[in-house]
C-alpha positions as CSV (number, residue, x, y, z in Angstrom):
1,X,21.0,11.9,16.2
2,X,22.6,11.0,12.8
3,X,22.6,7.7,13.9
4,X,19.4,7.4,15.7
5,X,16.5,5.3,13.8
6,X,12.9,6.2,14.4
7,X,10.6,3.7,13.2
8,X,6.5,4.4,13.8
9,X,4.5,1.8,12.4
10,X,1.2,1.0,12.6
11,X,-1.6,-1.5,11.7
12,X,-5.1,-2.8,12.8
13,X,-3.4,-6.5,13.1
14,X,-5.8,-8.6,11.4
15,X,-2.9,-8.5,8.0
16,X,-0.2,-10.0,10.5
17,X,0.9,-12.3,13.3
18,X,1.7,-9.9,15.8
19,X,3.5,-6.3,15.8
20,X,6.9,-7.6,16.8
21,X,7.1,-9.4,13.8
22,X,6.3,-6.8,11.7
23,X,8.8,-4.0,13.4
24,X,11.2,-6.9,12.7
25,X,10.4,-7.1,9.0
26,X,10.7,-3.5,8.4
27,X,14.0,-3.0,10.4
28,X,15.2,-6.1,7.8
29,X,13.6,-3.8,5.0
30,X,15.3,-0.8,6.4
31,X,19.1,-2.3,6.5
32,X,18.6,-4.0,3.2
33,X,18.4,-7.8,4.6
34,X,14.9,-8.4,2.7
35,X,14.0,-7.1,-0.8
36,X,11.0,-4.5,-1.1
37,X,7.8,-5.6,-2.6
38,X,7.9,-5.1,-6.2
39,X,3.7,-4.6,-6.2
40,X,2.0,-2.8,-3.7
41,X,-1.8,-3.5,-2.9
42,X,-3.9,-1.1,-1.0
43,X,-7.4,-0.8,0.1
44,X,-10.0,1.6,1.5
45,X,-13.4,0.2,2.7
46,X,-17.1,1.4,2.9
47,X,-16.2,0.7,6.4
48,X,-14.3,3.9,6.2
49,X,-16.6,5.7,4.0
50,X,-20.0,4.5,3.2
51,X,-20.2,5.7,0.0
52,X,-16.0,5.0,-1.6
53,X,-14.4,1.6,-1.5
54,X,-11.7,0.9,-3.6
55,X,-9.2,-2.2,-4.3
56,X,-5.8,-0.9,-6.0
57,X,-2.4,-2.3,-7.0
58,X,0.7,-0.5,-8.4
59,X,4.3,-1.5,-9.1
60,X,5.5,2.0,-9.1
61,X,4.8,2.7,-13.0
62,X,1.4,2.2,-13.2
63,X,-1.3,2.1,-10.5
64,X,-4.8,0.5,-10.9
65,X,-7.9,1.2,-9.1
66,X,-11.2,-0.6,-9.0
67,X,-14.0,1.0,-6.9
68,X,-16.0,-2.0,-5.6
69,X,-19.5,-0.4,-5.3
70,X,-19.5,1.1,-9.0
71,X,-17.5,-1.1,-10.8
72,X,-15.4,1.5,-12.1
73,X,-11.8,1.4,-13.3
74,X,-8.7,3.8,-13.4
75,X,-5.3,3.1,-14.5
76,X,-2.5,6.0,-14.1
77,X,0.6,5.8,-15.6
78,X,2.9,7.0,-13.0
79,X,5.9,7.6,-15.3
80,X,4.2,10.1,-17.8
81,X,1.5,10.9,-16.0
82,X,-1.5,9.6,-18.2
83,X,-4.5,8.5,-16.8
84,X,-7.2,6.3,-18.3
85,X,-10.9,5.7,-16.9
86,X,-13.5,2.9,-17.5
């Protein structure tokens, strides 16, 4: 087993060209071939949850949230551990 890999992705394909091509890339992130992203962007929908949707980005320092229906902002400082609010 040491040497076994066991990869479980998933993803609603609409971000990609096809799940091949993304087991690929992360095998090539996995054994080092490819750098890792050096920003991350994530999102969460009303689609999800009616009444929270949220756009954010980090670069493993800070993260920064915006919550689409209110407007509202958040930073965190990942480091220290501060947060700040809008």
């Amino acid at each position: 087993m040491k040497n076994t890999l066991i990869l479980y992705t998933a993803d609603h394909g609409d971000m990609i060209d096809g799940r091949s091509k993304h087991v690929e890339k992360m095998l090539k992130l996995l054994e080092g071939k490819i750098p890792w992203r050096k920003i991350l962007d994530m999102e969460h929908s009303k689609i999800y949850e009616k009444e929270n949707a949220w756009v954010a980005l980090t670069d493993g320092r800070y993260k920064y949230v915006y919550f689409t229906l209110t407007g509202t902002k958040q930073l965190f400082n990942l480091k220290t551990g501060g947060n700040y609010y809008d």
